[in-house]
ROSE-4610 file (N, C-alpha, C; in Angstrom, 1 decimal, always signed):
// ROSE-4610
residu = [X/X/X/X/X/X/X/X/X/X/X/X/X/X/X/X/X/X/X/X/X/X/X/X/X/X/X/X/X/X/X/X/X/X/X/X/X/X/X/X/X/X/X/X/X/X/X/X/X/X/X/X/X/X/X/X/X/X/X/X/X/X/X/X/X/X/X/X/X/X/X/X/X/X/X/X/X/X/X/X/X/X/X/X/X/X/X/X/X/X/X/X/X/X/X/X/X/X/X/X/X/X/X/X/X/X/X/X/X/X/X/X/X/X/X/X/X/X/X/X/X/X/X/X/X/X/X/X/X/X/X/X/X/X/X/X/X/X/X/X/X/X/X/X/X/X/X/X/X/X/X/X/X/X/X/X/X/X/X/X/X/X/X/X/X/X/X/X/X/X/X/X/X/X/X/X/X/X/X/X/X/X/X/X/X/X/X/X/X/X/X/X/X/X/X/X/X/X/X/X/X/X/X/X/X/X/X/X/X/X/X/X/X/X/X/X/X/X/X/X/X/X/X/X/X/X/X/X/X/X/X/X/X/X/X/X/X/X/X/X/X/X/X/X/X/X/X/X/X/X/X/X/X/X/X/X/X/X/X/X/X/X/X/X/X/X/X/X/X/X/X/X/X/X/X/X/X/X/X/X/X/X/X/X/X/X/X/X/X/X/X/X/X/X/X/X/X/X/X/X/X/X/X/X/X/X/X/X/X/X/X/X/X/X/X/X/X/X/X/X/X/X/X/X/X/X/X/X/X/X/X/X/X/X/X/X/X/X/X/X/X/X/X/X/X/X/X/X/X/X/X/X/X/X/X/X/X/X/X/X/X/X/X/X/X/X/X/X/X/X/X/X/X/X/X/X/X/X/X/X/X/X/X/X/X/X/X/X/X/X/X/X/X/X/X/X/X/X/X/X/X/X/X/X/X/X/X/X/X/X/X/X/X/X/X/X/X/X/X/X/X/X/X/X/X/X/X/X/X/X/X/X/X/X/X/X/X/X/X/X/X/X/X/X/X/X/X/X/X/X/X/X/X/X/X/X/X/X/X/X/X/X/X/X/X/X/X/X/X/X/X/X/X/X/X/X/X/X/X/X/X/X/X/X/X/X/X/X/X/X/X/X/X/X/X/X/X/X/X/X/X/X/X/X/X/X/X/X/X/X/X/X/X/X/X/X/X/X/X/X/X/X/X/X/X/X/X/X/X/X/X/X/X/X/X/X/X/X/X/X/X/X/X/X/X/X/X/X/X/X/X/X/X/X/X/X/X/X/X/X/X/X/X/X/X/X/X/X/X/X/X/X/X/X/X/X/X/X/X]
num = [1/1/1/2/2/2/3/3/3/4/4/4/5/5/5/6/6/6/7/7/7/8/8/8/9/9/9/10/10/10/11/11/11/12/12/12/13/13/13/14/14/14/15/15/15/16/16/16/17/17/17/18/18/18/19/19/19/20/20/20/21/21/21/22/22/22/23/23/23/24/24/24/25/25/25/26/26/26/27/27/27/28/28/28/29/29/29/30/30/30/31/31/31/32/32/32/33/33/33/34/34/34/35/35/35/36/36/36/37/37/37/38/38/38/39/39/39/40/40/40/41/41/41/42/42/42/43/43/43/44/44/44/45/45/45/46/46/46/47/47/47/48/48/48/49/49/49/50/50/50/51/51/51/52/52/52/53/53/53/54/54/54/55/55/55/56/56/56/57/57/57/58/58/58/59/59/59/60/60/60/61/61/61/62/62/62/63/63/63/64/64/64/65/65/65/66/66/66/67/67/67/68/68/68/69/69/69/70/70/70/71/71/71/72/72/72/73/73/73/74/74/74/75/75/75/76/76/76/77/77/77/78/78/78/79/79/79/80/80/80/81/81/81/82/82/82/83/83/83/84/84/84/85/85/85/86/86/86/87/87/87/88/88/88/89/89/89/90/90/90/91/91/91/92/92/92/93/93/93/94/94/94/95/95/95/96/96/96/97/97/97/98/98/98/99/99/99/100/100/100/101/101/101/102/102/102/103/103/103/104/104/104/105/105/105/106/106/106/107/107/107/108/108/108/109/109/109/110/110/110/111/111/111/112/112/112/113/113/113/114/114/114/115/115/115/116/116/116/117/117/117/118/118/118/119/119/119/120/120/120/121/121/121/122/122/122/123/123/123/124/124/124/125/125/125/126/126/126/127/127/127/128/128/128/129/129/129/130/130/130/131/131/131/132/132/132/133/133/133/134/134/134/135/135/135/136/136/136/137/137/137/138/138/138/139/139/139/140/140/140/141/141/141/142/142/142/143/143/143/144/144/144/145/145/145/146/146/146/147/147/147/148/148/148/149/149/149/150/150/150/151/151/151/152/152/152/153/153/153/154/154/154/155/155/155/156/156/156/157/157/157/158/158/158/159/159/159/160/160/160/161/161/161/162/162/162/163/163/163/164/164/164/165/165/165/166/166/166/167/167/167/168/168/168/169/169/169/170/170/170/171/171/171/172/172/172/173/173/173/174/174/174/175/175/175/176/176/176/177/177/177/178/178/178/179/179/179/180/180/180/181/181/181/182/182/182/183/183/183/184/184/184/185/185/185/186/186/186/187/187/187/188/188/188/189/189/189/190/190/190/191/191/191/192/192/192/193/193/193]
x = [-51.8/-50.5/-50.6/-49.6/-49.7/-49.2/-50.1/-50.0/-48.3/-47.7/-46.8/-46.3/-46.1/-46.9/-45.8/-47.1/-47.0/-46.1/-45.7/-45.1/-43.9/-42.6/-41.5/-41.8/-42.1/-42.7/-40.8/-40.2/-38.7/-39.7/-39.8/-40.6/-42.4/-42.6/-43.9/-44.0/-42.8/-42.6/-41.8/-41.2/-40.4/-41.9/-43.1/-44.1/-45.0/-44.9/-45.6/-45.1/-43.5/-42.7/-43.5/-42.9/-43.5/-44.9/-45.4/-47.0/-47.3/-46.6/-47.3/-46.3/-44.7/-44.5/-44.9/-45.8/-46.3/-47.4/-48.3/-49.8/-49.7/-48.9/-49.3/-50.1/-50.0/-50.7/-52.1/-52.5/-54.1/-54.9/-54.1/-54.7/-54.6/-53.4/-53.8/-54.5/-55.1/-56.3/-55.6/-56.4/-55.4/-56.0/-56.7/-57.1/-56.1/-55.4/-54.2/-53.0/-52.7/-51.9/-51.7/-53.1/-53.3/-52.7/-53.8/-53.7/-52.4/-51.5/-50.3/-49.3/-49.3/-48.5/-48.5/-49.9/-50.6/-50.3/-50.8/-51.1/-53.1/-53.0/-54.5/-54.5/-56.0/-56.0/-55.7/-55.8/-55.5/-53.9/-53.0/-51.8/-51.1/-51.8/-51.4/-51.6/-52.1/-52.8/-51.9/-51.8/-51.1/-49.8/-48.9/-47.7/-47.5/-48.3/-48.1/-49.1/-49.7/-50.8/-52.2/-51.5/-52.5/-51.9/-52.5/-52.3/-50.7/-51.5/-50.7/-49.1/-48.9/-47.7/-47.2/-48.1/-47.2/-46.6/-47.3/-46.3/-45.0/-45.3/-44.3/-42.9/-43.4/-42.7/-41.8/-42.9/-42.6/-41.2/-41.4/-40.5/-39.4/-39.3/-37.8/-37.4/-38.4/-37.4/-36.5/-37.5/-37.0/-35.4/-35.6/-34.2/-33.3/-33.7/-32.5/-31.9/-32.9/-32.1/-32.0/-33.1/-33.0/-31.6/-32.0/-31.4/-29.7/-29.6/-28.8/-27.7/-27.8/-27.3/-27.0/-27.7/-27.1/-26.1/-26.4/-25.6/-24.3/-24.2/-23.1/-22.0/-22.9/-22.2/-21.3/-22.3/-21.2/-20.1/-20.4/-19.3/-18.3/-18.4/-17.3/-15.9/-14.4/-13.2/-13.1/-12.6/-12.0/-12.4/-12.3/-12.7/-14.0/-14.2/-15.9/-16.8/-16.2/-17.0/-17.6/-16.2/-16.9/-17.7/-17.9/-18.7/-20.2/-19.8/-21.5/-22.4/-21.3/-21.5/-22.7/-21.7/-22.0/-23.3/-23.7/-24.8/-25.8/-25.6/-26.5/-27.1/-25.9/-26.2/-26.8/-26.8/-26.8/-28.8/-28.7/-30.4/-31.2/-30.4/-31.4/-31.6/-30.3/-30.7/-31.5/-31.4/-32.6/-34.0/-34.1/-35.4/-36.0/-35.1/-35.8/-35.9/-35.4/-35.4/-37.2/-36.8/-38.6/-39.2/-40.2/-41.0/-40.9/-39.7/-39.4/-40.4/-40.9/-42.4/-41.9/-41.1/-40.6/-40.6/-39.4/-39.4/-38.7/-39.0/-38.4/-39.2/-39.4/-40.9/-40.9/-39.6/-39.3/-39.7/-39.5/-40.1/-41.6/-41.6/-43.2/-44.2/-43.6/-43.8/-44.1/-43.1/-43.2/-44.4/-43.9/-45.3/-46.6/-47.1/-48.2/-48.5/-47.4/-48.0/-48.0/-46.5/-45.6/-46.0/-47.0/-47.8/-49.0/-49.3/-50.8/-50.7/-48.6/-48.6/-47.5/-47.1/-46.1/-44.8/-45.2/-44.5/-43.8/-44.6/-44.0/-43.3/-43.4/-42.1/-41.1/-41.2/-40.0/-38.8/-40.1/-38.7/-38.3/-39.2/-38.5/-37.2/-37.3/-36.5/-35.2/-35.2/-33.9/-33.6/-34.6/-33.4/-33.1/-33.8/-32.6/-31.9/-31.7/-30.7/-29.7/-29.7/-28.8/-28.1/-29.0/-28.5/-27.6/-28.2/-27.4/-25.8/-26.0/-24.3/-23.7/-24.2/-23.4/-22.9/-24.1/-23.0/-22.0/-22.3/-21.3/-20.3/-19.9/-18.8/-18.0/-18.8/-18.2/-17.1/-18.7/-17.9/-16.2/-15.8/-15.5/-13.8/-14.4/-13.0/-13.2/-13.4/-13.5/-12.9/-13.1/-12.0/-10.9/-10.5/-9.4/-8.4/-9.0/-8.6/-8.4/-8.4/-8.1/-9.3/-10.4/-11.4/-12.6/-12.7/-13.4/-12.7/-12.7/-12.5/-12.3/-11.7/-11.9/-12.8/-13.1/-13.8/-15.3/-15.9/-16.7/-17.5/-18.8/-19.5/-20.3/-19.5/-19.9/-21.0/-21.4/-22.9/-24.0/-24.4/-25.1/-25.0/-24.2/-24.0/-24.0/-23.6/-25.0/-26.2/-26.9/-28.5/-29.3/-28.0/-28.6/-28.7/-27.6/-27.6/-28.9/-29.1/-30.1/-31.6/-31.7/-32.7/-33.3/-31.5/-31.8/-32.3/-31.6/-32.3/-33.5/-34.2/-35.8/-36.2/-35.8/-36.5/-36.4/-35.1/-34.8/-35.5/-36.3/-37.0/-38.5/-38.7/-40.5/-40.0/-39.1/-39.0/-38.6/-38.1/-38.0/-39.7/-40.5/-41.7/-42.6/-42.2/-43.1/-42.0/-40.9/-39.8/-39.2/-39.3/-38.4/-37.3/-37.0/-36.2/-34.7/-33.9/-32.1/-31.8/-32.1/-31.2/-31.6/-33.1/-32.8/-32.8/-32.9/-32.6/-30.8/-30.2/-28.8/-28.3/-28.9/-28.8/-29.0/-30.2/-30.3/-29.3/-29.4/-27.8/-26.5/-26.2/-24.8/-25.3/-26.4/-25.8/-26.2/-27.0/-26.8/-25.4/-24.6/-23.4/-22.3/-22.9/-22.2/-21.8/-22.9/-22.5/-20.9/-20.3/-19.4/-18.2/-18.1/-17.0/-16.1]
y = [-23.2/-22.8/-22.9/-23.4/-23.6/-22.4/-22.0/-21.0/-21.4/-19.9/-19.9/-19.5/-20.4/-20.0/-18.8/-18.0/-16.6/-16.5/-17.5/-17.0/-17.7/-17.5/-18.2/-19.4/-20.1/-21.7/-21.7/-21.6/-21.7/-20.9/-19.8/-18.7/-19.3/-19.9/-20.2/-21.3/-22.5/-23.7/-22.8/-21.8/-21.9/-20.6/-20.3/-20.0/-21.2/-22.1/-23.5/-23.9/-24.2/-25.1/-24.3/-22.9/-22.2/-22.3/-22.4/-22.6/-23.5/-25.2/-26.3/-26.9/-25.8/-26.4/-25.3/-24.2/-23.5/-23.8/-24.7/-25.1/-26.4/-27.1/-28.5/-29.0/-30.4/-30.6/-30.4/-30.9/-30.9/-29.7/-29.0/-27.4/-26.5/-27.4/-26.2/-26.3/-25.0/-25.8/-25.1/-25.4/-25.2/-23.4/-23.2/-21.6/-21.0/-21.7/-20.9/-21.0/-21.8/-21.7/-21.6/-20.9/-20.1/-18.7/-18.3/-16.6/-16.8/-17.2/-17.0/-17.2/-18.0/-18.1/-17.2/-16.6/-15.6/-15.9/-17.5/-17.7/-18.2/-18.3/-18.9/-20.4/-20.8/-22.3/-23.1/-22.4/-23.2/-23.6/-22.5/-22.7/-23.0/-23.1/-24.9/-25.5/-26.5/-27.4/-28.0/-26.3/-26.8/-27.2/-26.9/-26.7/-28.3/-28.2/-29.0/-30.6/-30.1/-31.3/-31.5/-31.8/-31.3/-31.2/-31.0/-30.8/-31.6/-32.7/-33.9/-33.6/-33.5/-33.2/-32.4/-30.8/-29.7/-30.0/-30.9/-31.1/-31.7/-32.6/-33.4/-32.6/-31.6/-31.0/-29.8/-29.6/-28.5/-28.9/-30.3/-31.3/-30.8/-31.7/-31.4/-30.5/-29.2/-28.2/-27.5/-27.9/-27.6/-28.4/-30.0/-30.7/-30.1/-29.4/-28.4/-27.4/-26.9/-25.4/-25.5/-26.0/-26.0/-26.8/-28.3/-29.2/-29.2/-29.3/-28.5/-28.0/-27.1/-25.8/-26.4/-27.2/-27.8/-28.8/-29.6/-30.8/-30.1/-29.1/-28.2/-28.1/-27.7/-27.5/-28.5/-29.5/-31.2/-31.4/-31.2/-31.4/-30.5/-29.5/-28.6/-28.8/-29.0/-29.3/-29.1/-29.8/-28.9/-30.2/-29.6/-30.7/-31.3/-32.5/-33.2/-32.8/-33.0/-32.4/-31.3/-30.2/-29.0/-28.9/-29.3/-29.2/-29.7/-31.1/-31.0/-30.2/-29.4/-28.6/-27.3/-26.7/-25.9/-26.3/-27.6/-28.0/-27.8/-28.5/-28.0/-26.6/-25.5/-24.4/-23.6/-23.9/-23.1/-23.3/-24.3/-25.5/-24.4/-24.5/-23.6/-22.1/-21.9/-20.3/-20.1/-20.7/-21.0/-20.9/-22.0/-22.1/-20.8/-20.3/-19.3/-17.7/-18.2/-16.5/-16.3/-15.1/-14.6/-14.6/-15.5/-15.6/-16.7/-17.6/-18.8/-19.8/-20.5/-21.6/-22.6/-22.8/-23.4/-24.7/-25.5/-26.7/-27.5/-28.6/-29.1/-29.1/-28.9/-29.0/-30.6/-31.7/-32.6/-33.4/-33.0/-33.6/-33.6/-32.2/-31.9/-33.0/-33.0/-34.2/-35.6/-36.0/-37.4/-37.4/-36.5/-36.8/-37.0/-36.0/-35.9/-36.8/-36.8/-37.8/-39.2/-39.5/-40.8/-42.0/-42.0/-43.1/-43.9/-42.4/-42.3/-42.6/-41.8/-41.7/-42.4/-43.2/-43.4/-42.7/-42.1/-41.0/-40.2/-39.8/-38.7/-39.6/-40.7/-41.4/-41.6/-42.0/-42.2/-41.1/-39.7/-38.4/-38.3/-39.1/-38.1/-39.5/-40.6/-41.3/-41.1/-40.7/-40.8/-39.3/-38.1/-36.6/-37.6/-37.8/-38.5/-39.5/-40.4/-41.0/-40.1/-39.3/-38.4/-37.6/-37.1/-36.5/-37.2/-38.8/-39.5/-39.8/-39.8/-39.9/-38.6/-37.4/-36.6/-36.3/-36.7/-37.3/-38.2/-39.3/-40.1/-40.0/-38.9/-38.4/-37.7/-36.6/-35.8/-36.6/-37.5/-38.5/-39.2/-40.0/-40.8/-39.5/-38.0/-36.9/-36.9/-36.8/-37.0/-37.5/-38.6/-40.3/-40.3/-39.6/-39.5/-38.9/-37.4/-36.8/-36.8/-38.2/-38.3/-37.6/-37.1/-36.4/-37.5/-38.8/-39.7/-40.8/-41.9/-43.0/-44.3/-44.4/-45.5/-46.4/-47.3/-48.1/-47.8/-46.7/-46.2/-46.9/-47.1/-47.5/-46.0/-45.6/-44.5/-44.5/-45.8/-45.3/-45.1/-46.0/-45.5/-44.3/-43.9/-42.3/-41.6/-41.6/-40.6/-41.2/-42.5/-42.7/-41.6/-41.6/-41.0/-39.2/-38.8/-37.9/-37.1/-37.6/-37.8/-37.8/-38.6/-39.0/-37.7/-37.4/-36.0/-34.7/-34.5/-33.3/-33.1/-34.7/-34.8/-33.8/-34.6/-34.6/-33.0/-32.5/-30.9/-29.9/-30.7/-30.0/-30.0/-30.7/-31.1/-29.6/-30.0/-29.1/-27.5/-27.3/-25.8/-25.4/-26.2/-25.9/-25.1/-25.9/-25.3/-24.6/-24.8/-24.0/-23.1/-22.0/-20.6/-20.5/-20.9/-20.7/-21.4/-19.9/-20.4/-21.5/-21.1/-21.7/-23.2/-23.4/-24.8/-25.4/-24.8/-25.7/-26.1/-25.1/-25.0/-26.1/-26.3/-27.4/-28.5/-28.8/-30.2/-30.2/-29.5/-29.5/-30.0/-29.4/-29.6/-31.2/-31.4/-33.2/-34.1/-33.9/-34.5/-34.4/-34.0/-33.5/-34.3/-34.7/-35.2/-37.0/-37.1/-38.8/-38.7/-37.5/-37.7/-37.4/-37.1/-37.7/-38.7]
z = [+20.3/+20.9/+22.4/+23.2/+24.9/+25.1/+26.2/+27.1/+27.9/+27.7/+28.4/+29.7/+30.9/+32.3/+32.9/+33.1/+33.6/+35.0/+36.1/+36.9/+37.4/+38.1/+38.9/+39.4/+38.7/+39.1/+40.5/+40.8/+41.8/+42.7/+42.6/+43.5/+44.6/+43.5/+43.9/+44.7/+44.4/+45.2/+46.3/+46.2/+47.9/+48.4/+47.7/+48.9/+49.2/+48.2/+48.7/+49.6/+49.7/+50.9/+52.3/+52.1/+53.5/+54.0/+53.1/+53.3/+54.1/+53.6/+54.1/+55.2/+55.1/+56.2/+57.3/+57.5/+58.8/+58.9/+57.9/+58.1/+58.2/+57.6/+57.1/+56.2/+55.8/+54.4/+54.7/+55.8/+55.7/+56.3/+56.9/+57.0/+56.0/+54.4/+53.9/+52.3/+52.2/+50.9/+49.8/+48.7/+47.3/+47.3/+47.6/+47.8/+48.4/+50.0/+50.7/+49.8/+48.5/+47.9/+46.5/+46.0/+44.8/+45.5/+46.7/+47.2/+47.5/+48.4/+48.9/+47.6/+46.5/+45.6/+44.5/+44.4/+43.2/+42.0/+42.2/+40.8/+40.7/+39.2/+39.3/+39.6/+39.8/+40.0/+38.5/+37.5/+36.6/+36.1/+37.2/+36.6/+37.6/+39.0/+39.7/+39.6/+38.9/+38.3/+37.0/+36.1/+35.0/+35.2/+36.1/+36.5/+37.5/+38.8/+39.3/+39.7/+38.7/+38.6/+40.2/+41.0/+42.5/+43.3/+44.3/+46.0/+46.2/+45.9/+46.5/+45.8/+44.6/+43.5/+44.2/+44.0/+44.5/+45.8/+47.3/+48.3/+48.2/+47.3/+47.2/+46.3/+45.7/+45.3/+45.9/+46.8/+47.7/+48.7/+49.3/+49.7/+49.4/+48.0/+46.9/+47.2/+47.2/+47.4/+48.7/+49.8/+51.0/+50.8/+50.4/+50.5/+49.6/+48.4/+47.4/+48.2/+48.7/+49.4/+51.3/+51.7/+53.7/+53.9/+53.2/+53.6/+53.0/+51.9/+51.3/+51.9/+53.2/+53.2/+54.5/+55.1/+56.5/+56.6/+55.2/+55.1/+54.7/+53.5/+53.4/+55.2/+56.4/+57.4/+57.1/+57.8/+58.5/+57.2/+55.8/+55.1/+54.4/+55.8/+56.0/+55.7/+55.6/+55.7/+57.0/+58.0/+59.0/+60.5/+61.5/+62.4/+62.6/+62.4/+62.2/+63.8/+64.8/+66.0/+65.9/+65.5/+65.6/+64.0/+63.2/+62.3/+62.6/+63.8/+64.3/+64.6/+66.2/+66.9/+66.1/+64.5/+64.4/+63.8/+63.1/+62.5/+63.5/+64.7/+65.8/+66.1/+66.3/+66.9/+65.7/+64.2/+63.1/+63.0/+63.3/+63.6/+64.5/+65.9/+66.7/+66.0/+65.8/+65.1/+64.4/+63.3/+62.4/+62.7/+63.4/+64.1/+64.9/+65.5/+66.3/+65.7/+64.5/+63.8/+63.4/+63.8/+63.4/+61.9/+62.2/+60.3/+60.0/+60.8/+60.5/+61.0/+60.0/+59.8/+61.0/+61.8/+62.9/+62.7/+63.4/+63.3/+61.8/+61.8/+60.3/+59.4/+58.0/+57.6/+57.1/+57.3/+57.0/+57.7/+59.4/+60.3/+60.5/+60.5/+60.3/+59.4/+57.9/+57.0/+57.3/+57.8/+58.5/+59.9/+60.2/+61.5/+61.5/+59.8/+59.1/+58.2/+57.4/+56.3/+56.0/+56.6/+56.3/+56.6/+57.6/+58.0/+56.4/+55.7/+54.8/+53.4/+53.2/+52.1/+51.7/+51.3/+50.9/+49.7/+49.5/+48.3/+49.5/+50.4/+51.3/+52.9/+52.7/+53.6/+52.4/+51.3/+50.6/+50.5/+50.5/+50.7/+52.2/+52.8/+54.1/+54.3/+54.0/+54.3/+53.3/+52.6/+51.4/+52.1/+52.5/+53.4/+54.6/+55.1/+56.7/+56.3/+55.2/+54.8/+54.8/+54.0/+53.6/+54.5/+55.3/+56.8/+57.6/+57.9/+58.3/+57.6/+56.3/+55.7/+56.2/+55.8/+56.2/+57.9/+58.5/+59.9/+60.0/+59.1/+59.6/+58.8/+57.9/+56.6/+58.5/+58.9/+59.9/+60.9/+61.0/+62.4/+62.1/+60.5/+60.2/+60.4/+60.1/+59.7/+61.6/+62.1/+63.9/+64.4/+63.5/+64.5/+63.7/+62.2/+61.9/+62.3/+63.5/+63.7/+65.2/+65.9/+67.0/+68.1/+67.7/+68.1/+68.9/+68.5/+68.8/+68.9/+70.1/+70.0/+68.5/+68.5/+67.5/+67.7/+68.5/+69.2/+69.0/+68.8/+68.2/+67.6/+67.6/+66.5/+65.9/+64.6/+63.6/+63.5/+62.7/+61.9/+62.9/+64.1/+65.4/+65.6/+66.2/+66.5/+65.5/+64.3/+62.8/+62.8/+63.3/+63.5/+65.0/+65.7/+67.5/+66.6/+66.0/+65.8/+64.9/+64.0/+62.6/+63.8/+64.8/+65.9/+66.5/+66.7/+67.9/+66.9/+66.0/+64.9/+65.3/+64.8/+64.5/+65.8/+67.0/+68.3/+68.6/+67.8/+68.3/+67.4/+66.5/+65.3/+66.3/+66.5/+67.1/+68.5/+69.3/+70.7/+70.2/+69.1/+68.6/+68.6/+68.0/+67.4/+68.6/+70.3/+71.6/+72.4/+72.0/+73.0/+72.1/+72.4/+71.8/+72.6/+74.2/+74.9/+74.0/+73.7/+73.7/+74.5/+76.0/+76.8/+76.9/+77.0/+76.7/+75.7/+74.5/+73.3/+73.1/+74.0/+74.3/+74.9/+76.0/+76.8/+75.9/+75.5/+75.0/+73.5/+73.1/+71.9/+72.8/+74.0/+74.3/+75.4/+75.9/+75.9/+75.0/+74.0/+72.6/+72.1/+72.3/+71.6/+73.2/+73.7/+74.6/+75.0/+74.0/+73.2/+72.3/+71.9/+71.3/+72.2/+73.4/+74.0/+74.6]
């Protein structure tokens, strides 16, 4: 008869995500994510096969719920600018709330692995795909609404945007300062006039 596994395998991936995105993959060992997840090693293993699995799964989940919940902004109803806006300013908050593993752990991902692994550029490229549509879904309600030029080239300006995230994901990581993460949000946001 199979053992029926003893813990919140949902629970345990969102202490994995946190794990490896405030350590990273290679700072962290299957010990920091037996203790921190409180399971045994046999039933990470049995669950998520290894290291490598469980990140990759850890991934998935940041893009179920982090990502998720941002792309939710930009595909707000309502005006696409200010749906950027608030994607942006919702980002900094985020980032600077206390506890928070800082930065993207998507970004973080790519910086680390995406060169090594290929499994782990395929997610990061299909979330910034995705990122990218839901900018350019915003953009496209923008220019319908007289808010952007027509003349415009859309899909560029959801690539600059999708760019700047990254770039504002890496500078959350050494800069706590509001004011300038304020700043570089509002002339990032200044391509759209």
């Amino acid at each position: 008869m199979a053992r029926r596994k003893e813990f919140d395998q949902e629970q345990a991936l969102t202490t994995a995500m946190k794990t490896f995105w405030s350590k990273g993959y290679e700072a962290t060992s299957v010990q920091d994510l037996v203790d921190r997840m409180g399971v045994q090693r046999g039933s990470l293993y049995g669950s998520f096969k290894d290291k490598q699995s469980l990140f990759l799964a850890a991934i998935d989940r940041y893009d179920r719920v982090v990502v998720k919940e941002m792309l939710d902004i930009l595909d707000e109803p309502g005006p696409g600018k200010e749906a950027i806006r608030r994607f942006f300013e919702t980002k900094v908050k985020n980032d600077l709330r206390v506890g928070h593993p800082g930065g993207c752990f998507v970004t973080n991902s790519a910086v680390e692995r995406a060169l090594s692994d290929a499994a782990t550029a395929k997610m990061v490229r299909n979330v910034l795909g995705r990122l990218e549509a839901a900018f350019y879904r915003a953009l496209v309600r923008a220019r319908e609404a007289g808010e952007i030029d027509g003349d415009r080239d859309l899909r560029a300006l959801a690539r600059y945007l999708t760019n700047s995230t990254q770039g504002l994901s890496v500078m959350t990581k050494v800069c706590a300062d509001r004011s300038v993460l304020t700043d570089i949000v509002n002339i990032t946001l200044s391509v759209l006039q």
